[in-house]
DRENDO-1510 file (C-alpha; in Angstrom, 1 decimal, always signed):
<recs>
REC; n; res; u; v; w
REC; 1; UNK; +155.3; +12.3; +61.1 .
REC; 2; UNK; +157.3; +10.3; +63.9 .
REC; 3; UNK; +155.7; +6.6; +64.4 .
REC; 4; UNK; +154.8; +7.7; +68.1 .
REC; 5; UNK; +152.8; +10.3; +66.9 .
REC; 6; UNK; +150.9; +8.2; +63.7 .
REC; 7; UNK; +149.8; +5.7; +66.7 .
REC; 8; UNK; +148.4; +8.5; +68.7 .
REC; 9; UNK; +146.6; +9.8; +65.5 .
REC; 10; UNK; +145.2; +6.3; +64.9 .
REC; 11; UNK; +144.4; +5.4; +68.7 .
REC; 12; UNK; +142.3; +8.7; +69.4 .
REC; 13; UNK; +141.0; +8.5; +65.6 .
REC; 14; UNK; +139.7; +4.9; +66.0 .
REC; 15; UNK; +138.8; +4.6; +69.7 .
REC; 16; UNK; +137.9; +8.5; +70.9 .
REC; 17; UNK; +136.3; +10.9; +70.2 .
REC; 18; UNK; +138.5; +14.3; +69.6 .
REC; 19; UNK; +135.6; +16.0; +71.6 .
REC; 20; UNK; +137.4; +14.4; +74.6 .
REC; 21; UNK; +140.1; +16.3; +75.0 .
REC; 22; UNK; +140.5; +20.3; +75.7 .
REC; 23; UNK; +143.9; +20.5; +73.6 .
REC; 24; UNK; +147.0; +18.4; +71.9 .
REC; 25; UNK; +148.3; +15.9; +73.3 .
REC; 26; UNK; +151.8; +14.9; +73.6 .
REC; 27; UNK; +152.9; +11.9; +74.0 .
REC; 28; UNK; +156.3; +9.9; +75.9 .
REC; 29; UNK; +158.2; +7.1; +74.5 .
REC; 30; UNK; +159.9; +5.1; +77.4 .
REC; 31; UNK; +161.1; +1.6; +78.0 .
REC; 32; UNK; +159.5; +0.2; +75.1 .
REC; 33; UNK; +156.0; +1.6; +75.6 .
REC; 34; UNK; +154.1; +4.7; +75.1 .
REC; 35; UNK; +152.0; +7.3; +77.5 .
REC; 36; UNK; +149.7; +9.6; +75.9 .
REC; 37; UNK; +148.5; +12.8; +77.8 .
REC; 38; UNK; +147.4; +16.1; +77.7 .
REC; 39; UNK; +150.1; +19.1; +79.0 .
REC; 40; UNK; +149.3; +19.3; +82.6 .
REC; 41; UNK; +150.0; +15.6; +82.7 .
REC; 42; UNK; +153.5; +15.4; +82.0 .
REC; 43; UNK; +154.7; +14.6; +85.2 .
REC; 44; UNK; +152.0; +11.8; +85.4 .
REC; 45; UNK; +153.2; +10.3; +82.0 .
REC; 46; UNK; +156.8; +10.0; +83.0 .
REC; 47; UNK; +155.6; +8.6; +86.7 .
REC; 48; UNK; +154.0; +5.9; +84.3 .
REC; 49; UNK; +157.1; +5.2; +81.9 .
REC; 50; UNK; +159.1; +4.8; +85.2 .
REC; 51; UNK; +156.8; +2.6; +87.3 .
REC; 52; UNK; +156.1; +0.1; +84.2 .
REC; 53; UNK; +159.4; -2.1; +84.0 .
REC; 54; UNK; +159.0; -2.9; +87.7 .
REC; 55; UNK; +155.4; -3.8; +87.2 .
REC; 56; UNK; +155.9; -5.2; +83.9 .
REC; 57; UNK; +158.9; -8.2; +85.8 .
REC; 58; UNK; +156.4; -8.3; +88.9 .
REC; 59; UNK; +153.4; -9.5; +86.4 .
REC; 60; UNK; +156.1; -11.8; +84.5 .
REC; 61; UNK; +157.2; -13.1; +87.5 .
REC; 62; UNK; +153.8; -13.8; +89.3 .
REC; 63; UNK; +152.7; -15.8; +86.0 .
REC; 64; UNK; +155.5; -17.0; +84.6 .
REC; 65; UNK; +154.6; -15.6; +80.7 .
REC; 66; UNK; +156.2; -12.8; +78.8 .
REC; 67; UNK; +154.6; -9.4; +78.4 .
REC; 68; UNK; +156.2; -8.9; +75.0 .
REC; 69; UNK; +154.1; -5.9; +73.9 .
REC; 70; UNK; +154.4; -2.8; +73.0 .
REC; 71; UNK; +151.2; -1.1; +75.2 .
REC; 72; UNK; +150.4; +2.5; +75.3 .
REC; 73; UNK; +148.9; +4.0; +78.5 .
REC; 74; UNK; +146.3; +7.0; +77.9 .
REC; 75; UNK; +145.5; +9.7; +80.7 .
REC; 76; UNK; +142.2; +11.3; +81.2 .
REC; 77; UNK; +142.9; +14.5; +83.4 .
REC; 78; UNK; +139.0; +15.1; +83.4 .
REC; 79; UNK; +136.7; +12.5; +84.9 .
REC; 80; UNK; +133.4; +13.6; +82.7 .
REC; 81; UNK; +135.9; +13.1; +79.7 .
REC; 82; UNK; +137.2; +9.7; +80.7 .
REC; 83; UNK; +133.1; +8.6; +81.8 .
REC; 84; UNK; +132.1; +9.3; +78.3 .
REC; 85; UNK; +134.0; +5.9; +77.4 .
REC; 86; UNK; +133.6; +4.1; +80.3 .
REC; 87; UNK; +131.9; +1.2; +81.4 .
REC; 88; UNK; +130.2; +2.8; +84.1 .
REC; 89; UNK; +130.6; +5.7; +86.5 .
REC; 90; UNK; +132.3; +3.4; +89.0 .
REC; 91; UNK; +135.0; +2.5; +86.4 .
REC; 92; UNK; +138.6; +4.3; +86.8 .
REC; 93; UNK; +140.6; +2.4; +84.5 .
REC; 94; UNK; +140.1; -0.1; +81.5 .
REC; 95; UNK; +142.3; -2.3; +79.1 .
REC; 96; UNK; +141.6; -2.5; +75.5 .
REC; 97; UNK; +143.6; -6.1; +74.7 .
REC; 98; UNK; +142.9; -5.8; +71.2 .
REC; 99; UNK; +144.7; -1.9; +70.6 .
REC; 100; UNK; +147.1; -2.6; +73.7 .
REC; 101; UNK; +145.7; +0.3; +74.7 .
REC; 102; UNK; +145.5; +1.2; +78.9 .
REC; 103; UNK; +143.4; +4.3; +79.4 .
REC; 104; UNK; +143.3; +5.9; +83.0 .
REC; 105; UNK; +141.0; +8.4; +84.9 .
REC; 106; UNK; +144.5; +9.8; +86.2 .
REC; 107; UNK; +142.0; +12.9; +88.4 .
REC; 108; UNK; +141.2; +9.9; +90.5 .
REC; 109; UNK; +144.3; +8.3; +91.3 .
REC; 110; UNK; +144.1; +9.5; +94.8 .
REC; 111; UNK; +141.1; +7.8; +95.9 .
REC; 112; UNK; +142.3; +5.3; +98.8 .
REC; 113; UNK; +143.2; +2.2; +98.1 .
REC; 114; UNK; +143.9; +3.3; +94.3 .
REC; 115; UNK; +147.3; +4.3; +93.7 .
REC; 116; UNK; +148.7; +5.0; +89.9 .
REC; 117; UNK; +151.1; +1.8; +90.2 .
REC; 118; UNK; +148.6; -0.9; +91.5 .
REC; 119; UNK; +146.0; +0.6; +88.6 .
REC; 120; UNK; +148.6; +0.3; +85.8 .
REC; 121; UNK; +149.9; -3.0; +87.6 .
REC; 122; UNK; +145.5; -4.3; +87.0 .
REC; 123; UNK; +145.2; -3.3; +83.5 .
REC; 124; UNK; +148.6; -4.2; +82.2 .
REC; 125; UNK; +147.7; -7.8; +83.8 .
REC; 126; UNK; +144.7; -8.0; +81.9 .
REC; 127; UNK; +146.8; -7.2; +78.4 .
REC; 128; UNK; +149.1; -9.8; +79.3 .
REC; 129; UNK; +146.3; -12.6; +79.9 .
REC; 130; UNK; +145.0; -11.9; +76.6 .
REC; 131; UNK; +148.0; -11.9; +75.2 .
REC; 132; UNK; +148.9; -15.6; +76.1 .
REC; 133; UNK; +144.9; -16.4; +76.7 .
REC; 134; UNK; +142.8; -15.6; +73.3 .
REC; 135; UNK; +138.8; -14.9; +73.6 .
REC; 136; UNK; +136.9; -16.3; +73.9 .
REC; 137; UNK; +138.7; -19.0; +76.0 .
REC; 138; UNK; +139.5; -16.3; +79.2 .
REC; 139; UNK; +135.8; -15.9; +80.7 .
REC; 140; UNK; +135.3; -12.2; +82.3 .
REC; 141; UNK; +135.1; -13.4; +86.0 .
REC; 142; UNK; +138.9; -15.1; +85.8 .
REC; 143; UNK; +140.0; -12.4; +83.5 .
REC; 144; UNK; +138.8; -10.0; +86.7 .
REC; 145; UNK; +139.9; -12.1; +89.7 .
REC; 146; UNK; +143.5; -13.0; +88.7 .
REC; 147; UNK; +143.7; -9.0; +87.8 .
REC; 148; UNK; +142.3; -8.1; +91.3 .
REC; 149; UNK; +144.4; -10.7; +93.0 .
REC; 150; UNK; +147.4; -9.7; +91.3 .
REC; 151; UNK; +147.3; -5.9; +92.2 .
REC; 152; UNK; +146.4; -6.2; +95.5 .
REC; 153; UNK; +142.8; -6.3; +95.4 .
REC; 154; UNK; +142.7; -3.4; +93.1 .
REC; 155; UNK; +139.6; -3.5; +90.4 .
REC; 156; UNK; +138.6; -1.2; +87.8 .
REC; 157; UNK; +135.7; +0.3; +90.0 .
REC; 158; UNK; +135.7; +2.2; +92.9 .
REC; 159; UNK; +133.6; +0.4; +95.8 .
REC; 160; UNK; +132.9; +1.0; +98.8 .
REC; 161; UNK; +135.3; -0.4; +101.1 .
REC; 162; UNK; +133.2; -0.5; +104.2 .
REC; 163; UNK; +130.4; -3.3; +103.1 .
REC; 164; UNK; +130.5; -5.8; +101.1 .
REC; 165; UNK; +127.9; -6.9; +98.3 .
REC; 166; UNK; +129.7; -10.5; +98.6 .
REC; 167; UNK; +128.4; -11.1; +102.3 .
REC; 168; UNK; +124.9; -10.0; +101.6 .
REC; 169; UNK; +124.7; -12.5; +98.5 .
REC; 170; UNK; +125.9; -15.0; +101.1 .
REC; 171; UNK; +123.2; -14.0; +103.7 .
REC; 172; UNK; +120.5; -14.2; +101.1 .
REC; 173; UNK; +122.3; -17.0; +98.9 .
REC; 174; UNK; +121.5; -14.8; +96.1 .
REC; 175; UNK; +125.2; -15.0; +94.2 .
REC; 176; UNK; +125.4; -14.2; +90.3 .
REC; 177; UNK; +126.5; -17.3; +88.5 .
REC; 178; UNK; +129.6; -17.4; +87.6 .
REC; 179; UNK; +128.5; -19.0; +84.1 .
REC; 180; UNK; +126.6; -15.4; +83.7 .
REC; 181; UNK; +129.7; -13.6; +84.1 .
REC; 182; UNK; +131.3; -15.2; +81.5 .
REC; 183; UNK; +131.4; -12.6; +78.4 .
REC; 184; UNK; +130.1; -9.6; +80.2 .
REC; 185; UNK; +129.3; -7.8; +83.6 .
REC; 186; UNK; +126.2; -6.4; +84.7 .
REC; 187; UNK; +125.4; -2.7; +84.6 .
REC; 188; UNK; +123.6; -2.4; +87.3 .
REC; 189; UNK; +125.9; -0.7; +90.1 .
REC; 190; UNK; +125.0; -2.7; +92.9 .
REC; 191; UNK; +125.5; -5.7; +91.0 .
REC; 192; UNK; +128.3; -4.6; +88.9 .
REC; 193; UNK; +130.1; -4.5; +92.5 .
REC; 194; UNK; +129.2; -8.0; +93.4 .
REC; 195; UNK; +130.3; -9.4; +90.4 .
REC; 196; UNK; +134.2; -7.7; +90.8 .
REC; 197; UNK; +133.8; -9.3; +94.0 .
REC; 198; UNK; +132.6; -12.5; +93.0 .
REC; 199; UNK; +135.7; -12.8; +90.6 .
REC; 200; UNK; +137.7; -11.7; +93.4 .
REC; 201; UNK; +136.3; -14.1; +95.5 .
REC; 202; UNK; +136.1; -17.2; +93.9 .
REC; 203; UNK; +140.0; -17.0; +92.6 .
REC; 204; UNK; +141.1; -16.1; +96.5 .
REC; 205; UNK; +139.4; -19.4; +97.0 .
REC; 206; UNK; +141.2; -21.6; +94.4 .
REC; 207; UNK; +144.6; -20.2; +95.8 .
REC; 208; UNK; +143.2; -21.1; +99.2 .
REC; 209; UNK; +142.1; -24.6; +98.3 .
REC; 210; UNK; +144.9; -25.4; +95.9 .
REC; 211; UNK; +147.6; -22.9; +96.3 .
REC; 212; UNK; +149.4; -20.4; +93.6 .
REC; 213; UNK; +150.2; -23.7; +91.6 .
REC; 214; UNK; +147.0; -24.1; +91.5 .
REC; 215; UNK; +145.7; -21.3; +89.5 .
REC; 216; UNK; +148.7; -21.1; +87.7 .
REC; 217; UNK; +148.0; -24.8; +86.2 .
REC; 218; UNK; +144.5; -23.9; +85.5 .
REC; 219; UNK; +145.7; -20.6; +83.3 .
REC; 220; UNK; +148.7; -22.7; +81.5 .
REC; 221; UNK; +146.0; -25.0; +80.3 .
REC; 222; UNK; +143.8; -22.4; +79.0 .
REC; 223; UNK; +146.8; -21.1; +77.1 .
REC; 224; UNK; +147.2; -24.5; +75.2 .
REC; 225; UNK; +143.6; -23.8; +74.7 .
REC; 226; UNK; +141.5; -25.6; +77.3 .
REC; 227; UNK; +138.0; -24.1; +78.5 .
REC; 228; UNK; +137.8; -23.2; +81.5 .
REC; 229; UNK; +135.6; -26.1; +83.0 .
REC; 230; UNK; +138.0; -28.5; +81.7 .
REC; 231; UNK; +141.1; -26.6; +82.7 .
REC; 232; UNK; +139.6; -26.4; +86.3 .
REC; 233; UNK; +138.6; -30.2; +86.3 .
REC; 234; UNK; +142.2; -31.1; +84.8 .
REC; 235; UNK; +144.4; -28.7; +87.1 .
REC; 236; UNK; +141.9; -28.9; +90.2 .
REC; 237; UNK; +140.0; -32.6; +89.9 .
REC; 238; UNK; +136.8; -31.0; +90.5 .
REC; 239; UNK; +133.8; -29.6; +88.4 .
REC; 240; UNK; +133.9; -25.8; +88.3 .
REC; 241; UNK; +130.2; -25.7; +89.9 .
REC; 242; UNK; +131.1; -28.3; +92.6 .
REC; 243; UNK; +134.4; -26.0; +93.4 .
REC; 244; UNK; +131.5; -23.1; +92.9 .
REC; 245; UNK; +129.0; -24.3; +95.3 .
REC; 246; UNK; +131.8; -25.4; +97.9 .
REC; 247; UNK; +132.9; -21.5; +97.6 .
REC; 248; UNK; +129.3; -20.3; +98.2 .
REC; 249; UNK; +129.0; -23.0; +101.2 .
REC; 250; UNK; +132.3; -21.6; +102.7 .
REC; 251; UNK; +130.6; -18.3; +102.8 .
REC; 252; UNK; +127.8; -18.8; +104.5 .
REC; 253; UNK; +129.7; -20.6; +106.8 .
REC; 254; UNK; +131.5; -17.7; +107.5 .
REC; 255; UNK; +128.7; -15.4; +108.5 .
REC; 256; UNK; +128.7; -13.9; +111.4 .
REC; 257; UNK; +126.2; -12.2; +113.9 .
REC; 258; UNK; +128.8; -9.5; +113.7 .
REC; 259; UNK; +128.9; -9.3; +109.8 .
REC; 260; UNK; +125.2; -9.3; +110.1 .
REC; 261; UNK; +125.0; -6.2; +112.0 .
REC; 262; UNK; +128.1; -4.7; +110.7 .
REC; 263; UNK; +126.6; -4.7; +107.2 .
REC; 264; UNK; +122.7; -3.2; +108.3 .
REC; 265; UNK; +124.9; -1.1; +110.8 .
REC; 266; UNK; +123.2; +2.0; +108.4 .
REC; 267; UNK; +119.7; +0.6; +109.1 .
REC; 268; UNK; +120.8; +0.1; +112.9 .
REC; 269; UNK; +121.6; +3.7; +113.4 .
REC; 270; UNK; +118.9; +4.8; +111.6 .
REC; 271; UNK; +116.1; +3.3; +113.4 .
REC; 272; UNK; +118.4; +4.6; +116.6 .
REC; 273; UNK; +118.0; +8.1; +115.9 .
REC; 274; UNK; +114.7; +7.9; +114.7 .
REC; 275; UNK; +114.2; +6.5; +118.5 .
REC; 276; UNK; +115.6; +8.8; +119.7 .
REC; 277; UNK; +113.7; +11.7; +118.2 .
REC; 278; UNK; +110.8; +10.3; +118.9 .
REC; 279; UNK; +111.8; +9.7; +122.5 .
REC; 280; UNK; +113.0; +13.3; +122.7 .
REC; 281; UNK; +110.0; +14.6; +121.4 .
REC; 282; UNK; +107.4; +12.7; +123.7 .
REC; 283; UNK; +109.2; +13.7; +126.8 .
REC; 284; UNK; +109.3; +17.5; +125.7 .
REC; 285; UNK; +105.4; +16.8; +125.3 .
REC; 286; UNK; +105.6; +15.4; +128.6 .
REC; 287; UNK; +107.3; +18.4; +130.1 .
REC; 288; UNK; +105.3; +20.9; +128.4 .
REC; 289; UNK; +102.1; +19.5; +130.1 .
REC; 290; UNK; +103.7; +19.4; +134.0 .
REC; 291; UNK; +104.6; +23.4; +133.5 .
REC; 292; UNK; +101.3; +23.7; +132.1 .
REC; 293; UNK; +99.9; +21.8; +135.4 .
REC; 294; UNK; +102.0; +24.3; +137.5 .
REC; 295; UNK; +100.8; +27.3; +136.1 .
REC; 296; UNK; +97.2; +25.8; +136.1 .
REC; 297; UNK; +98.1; +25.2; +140.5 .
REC; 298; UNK; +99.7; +28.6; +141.3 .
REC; 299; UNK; +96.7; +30.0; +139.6 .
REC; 300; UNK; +94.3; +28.4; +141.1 .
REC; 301; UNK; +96.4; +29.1; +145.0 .
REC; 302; UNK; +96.3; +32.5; +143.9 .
REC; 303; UNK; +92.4; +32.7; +143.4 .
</recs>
């Protein structure tokens, strides 16, 4: 048996379930890494061994570290397949550091703004932090926002791109902790979303603040092994819940009357049409009775 093919044995022994998949799965060995995929996905799979030494320099580049792996990419050509496994029905993509392993809900790679590229770009990123990062030094949120922030805002989760969980924490100052987010995520949907955009969030702010140096200085620490409070406090001279609160504060501050209608903008319309209706309904009502009246006077000028 080829070594390509003993790794796919082991990965869908160990990890899935062979109920997953419909039929064999072949698998392509490219530029020093590995796609696994059913038939039908073939053009997929090399589309994936092509893109990955771009995104593999750009990643290198952005962070100045090494992906020296070996990774293999898995395609899921059926969503129900890929949700058994999944984090949550939201979820389109995941990294397993610990196998090298990047699995993909490929039937959804044409939901604006994911593309394949920016989605392999996000969970590659997250191989190559814990490659250079070990757990449980890299805390979920930063493991999240660098990802995010290196692919163009792209998560693991589909959201919806027209409101934002972030602004209504900020209006009711009801943020998740960051210190909560630290080894796990919520599975609550709604808050699920916040907490991607949370970790989004809060690193856009530290590049804000302190630049790409700074971040970068905060992650080469925690690769020599610093936590993350004293990384921050080292790289950034200032607490992690001081640079937290000042986050939350910049927020609020932020807060339109705009983004406050924007976001209930639903509710708004709503409550419009209800208006409406009823509005439309009274003066039918209204009209009803005067023809009622007029038939009531011609009979009566008749009599």
């Amino acid at each position: 048996m080829k070594k390509w093919h003993y790794i796919a044995v082991i990965l869908l022994s160990t990890i899935f379930a062979p109920s997953l998949f419909a039929g064999e799965i072949h698998c392509l060995k490219r530029n020093n890494m590995a796609v696994f995929f059913e038939p039908s996905l073939e053009t997929a799979a090399k589309e994936v061994a092509e893109i990955y030494p771009e995104v593999k320099a750009q990643l290198e580049n952005a962070l100045g570290w090494d992906l020296n792996l070996t990774p293999s990419v898995l395609l899921f050509k059926h969503t129900e397949n890929f949700q058994r496994i999944a984090e949550s029905p939201l979820t389109i993509a995941f990294a397993v550091p610990a196998k090298t392993l990047v699995v993909i809900d490929y039937s959804r790679m044409n939901i604006h703004p994911f593309t394949l590229e920016n989605t392999l770009k996000h969970e590659l990123c997250h191989l190559l932090l814990h490659h250079h990062i070990k757990a449980p030094v890299l805390p979920r949120w930063l493991d999240e926002g660098v990802c995010q922030w290196l692919s163009d805002g792209i998560g693991d989760i589909i959201v919806d791109q027209k409101r934002s969980f972030l602004n209504k924490a900020a209006l009711s100052s009801r943020f998740i902790p960051l210190r909560t987010l630290e080894r796990s995520f919520p599975q609550n949907e709604n808050s699920l979303i916040l907490a991607y955009e949370e970790s989004k969030g809060f690193v856009a702010h530290i590049i804000s603040q302190f630049g790409r140096e700074g971040i970068l200085k905060v992650l080469d620490l925690m690769q020599k092994g610093q936590d993350t409070d004293t990384a921050i406090l080292k790289a950034l001279s200032i607490p992690t819940q001081v640079l937290e609160k000042e986050w939350h504060d910049s927020l609020k501050s932020k807060i339109t009357w705009f983004i406050l209608l924007s976001y209930h903008l639903y509710d708004i319309l709503f409550a419009l049409m209800g208006l409406i209706t009823i509005l439309a309904f009274i003066r039918l009502i209204i009209k009803r009775r005067a023809l009622r009246n007029e038939e009531m006077d011609e009979t009566d000028f008749v009599a």
